[in-house]
N, C-alpha and C positions, 0 to 999 in steps of 0.2 A: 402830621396834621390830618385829621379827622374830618371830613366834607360831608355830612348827610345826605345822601339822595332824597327826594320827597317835602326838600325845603326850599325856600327862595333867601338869597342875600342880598344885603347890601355892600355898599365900597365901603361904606364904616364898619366893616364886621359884626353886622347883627344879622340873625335868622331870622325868617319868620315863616310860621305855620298856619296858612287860610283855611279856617273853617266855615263855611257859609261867607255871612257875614262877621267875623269875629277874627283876628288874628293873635295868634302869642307870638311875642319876640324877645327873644336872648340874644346872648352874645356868642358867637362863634369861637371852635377849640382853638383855631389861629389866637385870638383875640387875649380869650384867657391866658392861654400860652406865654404870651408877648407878656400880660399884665405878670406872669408869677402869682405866689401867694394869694390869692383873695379875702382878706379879710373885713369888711364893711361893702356893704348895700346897701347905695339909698337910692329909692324909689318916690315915683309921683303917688298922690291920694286918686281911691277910684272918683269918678266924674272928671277927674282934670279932662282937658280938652290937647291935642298934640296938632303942629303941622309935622306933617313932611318934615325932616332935616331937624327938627327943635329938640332941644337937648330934654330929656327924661329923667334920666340918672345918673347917677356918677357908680364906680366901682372902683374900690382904694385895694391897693396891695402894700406889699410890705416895701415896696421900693418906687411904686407911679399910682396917680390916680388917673380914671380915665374916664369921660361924658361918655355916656350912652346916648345915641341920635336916633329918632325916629326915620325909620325905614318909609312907611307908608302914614298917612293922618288919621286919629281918630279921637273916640272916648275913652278913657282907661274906664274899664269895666269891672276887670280883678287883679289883684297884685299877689304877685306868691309870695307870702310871708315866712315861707322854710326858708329861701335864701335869704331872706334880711336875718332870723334866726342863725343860721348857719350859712356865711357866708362860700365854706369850700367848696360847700357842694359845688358852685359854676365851674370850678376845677374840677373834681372828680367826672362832671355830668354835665356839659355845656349844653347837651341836644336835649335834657332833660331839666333841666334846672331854666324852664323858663322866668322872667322877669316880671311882664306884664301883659293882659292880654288887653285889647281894644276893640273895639266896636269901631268897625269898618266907616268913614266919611267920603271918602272917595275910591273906589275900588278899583279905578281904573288907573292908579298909582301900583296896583299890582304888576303890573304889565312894563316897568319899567327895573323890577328887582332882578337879579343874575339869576342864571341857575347853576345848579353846581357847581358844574361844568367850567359857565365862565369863574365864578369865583374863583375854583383850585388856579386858576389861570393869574389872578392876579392880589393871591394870600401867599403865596412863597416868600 
């Protein structure tokens, strides 16, 4: 299992990378992992609105589907359209094959995500 340094997690197995105000978030290698196969992504449209916790996406494999939960709240701003195209990539490239990014509503929801560290502690 694959940990990025330089990212924040959630207990649902999603990353995410704070830029400014902006965050991207995928799914962690654990995550994929677990899922196998990925073949279908669906994704929110940009504008949608997110809390905390509220379900985003789903990701289907050849054996489980699984909700995507927001990490932190915001506005989907862009949606990466290569993974709904090409769903493997999240397998091949989880730390790369971001899902969606958002426009920051509360930022002080940052401050409550893991870091590495703790994640590797509780993705085994």
């Amino acid at each position: 299992m694959v940990v990025e340094k330089g990212l924040l997690y959630s207990e649902d197995h999603e990353w995410v990378k704070v830029e400014g105000d902006k965050a991207y978030i995928g799914v962690t290698d654990h995550a994929q992992d677990s899922l196998g196969s990925i073949v279908y992504v669906e994704l929110p449209d940009v504008d949608d609105e997110f809390s905390k916790g509220d379900n985003f996406g789903v990701l289907e494999s050849v054996k489980a589907a699984s909700d995507c939960y927001m990490p932190v709240s915001g506005k989907v701003i862009e949606i990466n359209e290569d993974i709904v195209d090409n769903p493997a990539s999240v397998n091949k490239a989880p730390y790369e094959s971001w899902m969606i990014c958002v426009e920051l509503t509360d930022a002080s929801e940052i401050d409550g995500l893991l870091s590495p560290e703790d994640y590797e502690k509780i993705a085994k």
